[in-house]
C-alpha positions in Angstrom: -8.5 -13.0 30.0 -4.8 -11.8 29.7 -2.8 -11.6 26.7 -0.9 -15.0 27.8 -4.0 -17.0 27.9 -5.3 -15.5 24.8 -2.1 -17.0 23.2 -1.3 -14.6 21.2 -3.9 -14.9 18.8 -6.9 -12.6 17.4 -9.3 -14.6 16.1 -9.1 -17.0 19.6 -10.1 -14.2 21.9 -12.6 -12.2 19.1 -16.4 -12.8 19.7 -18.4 -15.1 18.1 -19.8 -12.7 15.6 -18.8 -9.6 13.7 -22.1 -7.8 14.7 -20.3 -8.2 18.2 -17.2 -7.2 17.1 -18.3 -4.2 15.3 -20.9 -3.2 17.7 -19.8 0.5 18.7 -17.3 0.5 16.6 -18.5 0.0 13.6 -17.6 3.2 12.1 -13.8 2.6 12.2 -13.9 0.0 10.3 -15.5 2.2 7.3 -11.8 4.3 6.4 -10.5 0.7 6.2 -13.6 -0.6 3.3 -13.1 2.8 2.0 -9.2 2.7 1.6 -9.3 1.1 -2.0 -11.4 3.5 -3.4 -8.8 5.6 -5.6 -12.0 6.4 -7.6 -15.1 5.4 -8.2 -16.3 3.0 -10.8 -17.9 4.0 -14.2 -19.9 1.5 -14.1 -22.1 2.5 -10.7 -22.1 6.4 -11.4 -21.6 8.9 -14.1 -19.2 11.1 -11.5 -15.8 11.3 -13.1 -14.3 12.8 -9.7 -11.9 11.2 -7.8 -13.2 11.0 -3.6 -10.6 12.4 -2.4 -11.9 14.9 0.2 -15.1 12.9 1.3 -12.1 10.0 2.4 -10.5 12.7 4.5 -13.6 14.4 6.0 -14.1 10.4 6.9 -11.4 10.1 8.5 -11.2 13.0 10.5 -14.5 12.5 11.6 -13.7 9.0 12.7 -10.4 10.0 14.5 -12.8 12.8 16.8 -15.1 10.6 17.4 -12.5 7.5 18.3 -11.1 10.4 20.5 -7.2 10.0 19.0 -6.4 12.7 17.9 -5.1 14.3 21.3 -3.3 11.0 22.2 0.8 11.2 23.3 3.1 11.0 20.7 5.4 8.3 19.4 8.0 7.5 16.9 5.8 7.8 13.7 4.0 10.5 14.9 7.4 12.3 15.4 8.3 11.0 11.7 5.3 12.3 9.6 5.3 15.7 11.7 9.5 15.9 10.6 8.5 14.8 7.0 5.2 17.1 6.4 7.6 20.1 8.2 10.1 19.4 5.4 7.9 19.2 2.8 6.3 22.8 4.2 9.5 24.4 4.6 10.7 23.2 0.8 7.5 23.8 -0.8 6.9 27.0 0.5 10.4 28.9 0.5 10.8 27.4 -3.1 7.1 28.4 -3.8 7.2 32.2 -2.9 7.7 34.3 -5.8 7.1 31.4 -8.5 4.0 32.3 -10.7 2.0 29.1 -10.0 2.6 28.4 -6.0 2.8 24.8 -5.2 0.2 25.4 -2.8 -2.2 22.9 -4.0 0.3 20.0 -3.6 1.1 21.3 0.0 -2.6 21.4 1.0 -2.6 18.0 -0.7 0.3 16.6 1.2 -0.1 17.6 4.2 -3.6 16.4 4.3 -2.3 13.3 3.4 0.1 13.1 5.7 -2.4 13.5 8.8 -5.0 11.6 7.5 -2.3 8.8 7.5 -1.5 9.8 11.2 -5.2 9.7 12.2 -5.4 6.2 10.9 -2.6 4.8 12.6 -3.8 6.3 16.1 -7.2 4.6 15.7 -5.3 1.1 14.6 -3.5 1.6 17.3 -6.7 1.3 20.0 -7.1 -2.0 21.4 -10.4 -2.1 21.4 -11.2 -1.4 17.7 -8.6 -3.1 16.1 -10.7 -6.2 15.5 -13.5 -3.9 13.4 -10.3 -2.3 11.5 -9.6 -6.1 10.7 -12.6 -7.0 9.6 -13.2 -3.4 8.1 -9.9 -4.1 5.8 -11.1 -7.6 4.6 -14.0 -6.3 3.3 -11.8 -4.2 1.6 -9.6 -7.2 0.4 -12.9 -8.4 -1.2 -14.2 -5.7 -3.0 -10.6 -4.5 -4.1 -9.7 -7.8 -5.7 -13.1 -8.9 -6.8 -13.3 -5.4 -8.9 -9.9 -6.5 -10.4 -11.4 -9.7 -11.5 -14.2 -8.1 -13.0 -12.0 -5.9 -15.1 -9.8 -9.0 -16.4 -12.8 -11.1 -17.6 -14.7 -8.1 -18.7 -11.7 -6.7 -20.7 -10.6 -3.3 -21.6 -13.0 -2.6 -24.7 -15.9 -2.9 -22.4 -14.3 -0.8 -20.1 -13.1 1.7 -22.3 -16.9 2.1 -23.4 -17.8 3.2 -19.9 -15.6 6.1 -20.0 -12.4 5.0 -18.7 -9.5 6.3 -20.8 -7.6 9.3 -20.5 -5.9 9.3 -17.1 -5.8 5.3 -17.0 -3.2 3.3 -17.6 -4.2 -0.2 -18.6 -0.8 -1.7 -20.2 2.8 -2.9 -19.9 5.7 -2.1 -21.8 4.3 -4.3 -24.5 1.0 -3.5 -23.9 -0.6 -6.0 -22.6 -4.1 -5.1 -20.7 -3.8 -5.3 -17.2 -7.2 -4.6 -14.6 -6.5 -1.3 -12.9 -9.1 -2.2 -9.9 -10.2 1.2 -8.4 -6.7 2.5 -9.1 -5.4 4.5 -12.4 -2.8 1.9 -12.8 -2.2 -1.5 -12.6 1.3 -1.1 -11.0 -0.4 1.1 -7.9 -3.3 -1.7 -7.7 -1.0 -4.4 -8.1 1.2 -2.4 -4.6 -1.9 -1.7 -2.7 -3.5 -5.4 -3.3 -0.5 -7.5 -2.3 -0.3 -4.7 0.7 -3.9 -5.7 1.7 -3.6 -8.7 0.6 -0.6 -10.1 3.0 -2.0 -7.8 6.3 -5.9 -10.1 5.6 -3.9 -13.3 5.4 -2.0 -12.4 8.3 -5.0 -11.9 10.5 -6.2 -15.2 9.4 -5.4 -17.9 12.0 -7.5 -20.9 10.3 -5.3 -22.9 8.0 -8.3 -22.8 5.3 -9.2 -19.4 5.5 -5.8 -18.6 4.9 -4.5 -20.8 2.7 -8.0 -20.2 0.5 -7.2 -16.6 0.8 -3.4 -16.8 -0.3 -4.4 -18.6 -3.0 -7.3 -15.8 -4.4 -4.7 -13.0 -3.8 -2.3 -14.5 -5.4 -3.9 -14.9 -8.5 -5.2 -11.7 -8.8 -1.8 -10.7 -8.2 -0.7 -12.6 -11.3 -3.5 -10.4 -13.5 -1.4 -7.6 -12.7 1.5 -8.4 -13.8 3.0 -6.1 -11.0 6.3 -8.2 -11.1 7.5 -5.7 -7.8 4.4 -6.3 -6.0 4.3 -10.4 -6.9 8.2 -10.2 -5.6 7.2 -7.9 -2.4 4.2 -10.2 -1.7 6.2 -13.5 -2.0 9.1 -12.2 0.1 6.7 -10.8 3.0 3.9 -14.2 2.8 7.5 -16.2 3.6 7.5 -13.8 6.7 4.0 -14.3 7.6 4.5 -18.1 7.7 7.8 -18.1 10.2 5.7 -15.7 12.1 3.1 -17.6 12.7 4.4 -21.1 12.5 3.4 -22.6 9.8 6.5 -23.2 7.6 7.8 -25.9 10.4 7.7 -29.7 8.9 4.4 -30.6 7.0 3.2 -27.1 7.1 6.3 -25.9 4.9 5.7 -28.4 2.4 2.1 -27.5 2.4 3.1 -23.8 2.1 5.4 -24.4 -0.7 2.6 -26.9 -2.9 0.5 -23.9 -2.3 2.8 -21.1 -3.5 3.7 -23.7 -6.3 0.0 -24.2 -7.2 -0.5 -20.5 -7.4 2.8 -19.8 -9.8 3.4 -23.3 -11.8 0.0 -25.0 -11.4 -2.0 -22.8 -12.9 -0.5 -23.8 -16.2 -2.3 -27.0 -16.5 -4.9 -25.3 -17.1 -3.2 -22.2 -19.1 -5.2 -18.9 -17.9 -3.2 -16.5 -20.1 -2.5 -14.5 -17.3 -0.2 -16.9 -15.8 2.4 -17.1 -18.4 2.4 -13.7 -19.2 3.1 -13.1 -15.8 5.7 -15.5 -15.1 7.3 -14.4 -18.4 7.4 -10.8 -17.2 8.5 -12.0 -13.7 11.4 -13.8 -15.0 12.7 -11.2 -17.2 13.3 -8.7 -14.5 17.0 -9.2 -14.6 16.8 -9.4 -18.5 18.8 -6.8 -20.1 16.8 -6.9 -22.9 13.7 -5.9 -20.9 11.8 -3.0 -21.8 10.7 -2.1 -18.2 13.9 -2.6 -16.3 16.1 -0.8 -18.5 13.1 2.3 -18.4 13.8 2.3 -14.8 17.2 2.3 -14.5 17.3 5.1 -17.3 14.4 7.2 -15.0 16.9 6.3 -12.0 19.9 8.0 -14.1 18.2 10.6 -15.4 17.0 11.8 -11.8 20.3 11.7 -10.6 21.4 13.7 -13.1 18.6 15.9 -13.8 19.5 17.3 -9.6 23.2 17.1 -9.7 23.1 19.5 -13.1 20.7 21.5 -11.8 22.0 21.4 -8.0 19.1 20.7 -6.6 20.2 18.1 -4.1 18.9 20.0 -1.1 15.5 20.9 -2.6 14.2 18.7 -5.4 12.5 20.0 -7.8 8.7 20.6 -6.0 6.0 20.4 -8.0 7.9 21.1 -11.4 6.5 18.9 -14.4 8.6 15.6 -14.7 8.8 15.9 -18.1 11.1 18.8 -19.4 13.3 18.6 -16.0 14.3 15.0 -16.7 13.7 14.9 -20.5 17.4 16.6 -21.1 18.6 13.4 -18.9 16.7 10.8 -20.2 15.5 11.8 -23.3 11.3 12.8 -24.5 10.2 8.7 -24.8 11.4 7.8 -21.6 10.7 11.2 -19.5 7.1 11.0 -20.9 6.6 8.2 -18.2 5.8 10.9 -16.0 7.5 9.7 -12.9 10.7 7.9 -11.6 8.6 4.7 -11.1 10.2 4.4 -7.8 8.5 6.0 -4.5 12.7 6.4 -3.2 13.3 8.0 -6.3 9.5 10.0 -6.2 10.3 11.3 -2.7 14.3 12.0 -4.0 12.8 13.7 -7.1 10.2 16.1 -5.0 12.0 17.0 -2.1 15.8 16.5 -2.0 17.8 14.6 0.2 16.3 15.5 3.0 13.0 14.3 1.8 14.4 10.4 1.1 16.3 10.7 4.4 12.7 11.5 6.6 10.5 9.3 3.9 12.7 6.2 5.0 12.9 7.2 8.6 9.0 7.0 9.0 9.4 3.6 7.2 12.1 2.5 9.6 9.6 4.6 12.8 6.9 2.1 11.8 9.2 -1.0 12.0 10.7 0.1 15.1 7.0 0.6 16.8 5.8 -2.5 15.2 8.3 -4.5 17.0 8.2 -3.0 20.0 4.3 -4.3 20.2 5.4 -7.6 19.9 4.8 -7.9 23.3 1.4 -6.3 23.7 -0.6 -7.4 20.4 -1.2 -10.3 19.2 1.1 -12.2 16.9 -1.5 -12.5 13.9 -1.5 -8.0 14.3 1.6 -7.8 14.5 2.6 -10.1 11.9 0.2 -8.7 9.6 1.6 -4.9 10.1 4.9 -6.4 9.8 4.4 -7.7 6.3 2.1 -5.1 5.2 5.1 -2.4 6.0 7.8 -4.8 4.1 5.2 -5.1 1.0 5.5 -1.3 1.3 9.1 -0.6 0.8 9.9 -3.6 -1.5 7.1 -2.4 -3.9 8.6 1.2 -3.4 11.4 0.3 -5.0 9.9 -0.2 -8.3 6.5 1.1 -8.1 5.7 4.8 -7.9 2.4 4.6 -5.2 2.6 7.9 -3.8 0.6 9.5 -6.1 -2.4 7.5 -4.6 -2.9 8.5 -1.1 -4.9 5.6 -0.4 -1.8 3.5 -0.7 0.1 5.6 2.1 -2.5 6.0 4.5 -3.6 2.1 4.2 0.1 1.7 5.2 -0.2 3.6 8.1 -4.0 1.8 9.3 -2.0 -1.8 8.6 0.7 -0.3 10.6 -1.1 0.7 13.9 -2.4 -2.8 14.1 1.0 -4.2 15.3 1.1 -1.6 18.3 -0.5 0.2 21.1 -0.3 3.9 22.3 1.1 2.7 25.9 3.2 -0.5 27.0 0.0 -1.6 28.3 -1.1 -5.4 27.4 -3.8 -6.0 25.2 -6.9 -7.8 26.1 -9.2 -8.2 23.4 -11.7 -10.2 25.5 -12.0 -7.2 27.8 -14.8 -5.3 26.6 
């Protein structure tokens, strides 16, 4: 079977069964159900430790044994080696002399940064990119069934199984929001519609996908992650052009759908809805408590490096608080971060840092497109829109501080391409 008679489509060439599919490969697929897990439930164990170093000793011990790890470099290879040199370089020289070394955020980033690497390479393999697939929507279903839980549960339950300092559960106005395996619902809200969009891409029959749209959407709408619900909207439009199914009755299908999930809902008035849409639709509100944050945040960055020249640099591992406080004021700089991964990566490691943080966004892009050829469309679409989720939700959502959101990013990413120029045959096994 060649890639032309598979027509360019996963689920047409996969086996009948997911015990053939994951049968020798099961064990790649395990970094992609284990992605979500930020840390671990109250509920299931009395550990209050996140599992940080058990994910990575996972995933280096599925890159050796998926034999990646010595495989030719490409653009996004050359990009996170650039950006974990810079952040080496910045983090070091800065570091030497200081009385508390930034060591423990270098061991941390760079560990990050290769565990992300190792996950793209195994994507990237065409012949376990179906068990990632399936791997990832088991994910989808634990991650957004735990957030669904939390909603209808409701946070003084929760707070009586321990979760409380370190969680964030509100907005601005403090409404409760379900966190899922994440410390905040902003960083779930990212990582879900991330998921989300790559699982719907992967799904070629209209109920399936259309079922699933529907589930992720409203889970979405819990949140109240207004970037994510825009980043999620703007990349399910690509996913339809992509695969064809916003043409004639299948657009008007697609838009009762989208309206069902948004408007419909309030025939039936969950409260989540409208305090969603209400928080949706006040983005560009002056008046809103959130936006103007930001924007103050923004400023106060700006400044906080142009006072202090620190352009170059950034400011490391410094405490966000009393560098940006003088900027921004106590209230606001009490946020803790720049809610904004351009303005996170700006704030840590200068210009140069933002400069190489976009150009592994636009290295996965480039790669992603130039495996149009070899992988098929429902892969590649789904990296695609998994990548634009990404950097539309970086724009007002600080996810860096999870590592599970940047190196699911780079395991979406790797589905849309191959190590060589090679075409991919799925039904070659």
């Amino acid at each position: 079977m060649t890639l032309a008679h598979a027509t360019h489509d996963a689920e047409a060439v996969q086996p009948r069964s997911v015990r053939d599919i994951l049968r020798g490969n099961w064990l790649v697929s395990l970094p992609g159900v284990a992605v979500p897990t930020r840390s671990l439930p109250y509920e299931l164990t009395s550990s209050r430790w996140p599992p940080t170093y058990p994910f990575f000793a996972l995933v280096v011990a599925t890159g050796v044994l998926a034999g990646v790890l010595g495989r030719r470099q490409g653009p996004v290879d050359y990009a996170l080696a650039a950006l974990g040199l810079w952040i080496a370089l910045d983090l070091t020289i800065m570091g030497i002399g200081t009385a508390t070394p930034p060591w423990n955020q270098l061991t941390r980033e760079l560990l990050t940064l290769f565990a992300g690497l190792v996950l793209f390479r195994i994507a990237q393999t065409s012949e376990r990119k179906l068990a990632i697939v399936y791997g990832l929507r088991a994910a989808l279903v634990l991650c957004g069934g735990w957030g669904v839980y939390q909603y209808f549960v409701g946070l003084p339950f929760l707070l009586s199984q321990g979760y409380g300092s370190g969680f964030y559960f509100a907005t601005a106005d403090g409404t409760y929001r379900p966190f899922g395996t994440f410390f905040s619902p902003t960083v779930y809200g990212g990582f879900l519609a991330m998921l989300g969009i790559a699982v719907i891409a992967t799904l070629t029959r209209s109920l399936y996908f259309w079922l699933t749209f529907v589930a992720v959407a409203s889970v979405l709408l819990m949140t109240e992650t207004r970037s994510a619900i825009i980043a999620f909207a703007v990349a399910f439009a690509i996913v339809l052009f992509q695969s064809g199914r916003a043409r004639g009755v299948r657009l008007a299908v697609a838009i009762a759908a989208m309206g069902y999930a948004i408007i419909g809902y309030q025939f039936w008035k969950p409260p989540y809805v409208a305090s969603a849409l209400e928080r949706l639709f006040s983005a560009s509100n002056d008046a809103d408590t959130s936006s103007v944050t930001r924007q103050a945040l923004w400023q106060g960055v700006i400044d906080g490096l142009d006072h202090q020249g620190a352009w170059l640099t950034g400011f490391l591992a410094r405490d966000f608080v009393p560098t940006i406080s003088p900027y921004t004021g106590l209230t606001v700089a009490r946020l803790g971060h720049p809610h904004s991964n351009y303005f996170q990566e700006l704030y840590r490691y200068g210009l140069p840092g933002l400069a190489l943080f976009v150009a592994l966004l636009l290295a996965m892009w480039w790669t992603i497109r130039q495996g149009r050829a070899s992988v098929p469309l429902s892969m590649n679409t789904a990296a695609l829109a998994g990548v634009v989720v990404f950097a539309v939700d970086s724009i007002f959502n600080n996810s860096l501080s999870s590592l599970n959101v940047f190196v699911g990013l780079l395991l979406i990413a790797g589905l849309g391409s191959v190590p060589s120029r090679r075409k991919l045959d799925l039904g070659d096994r």
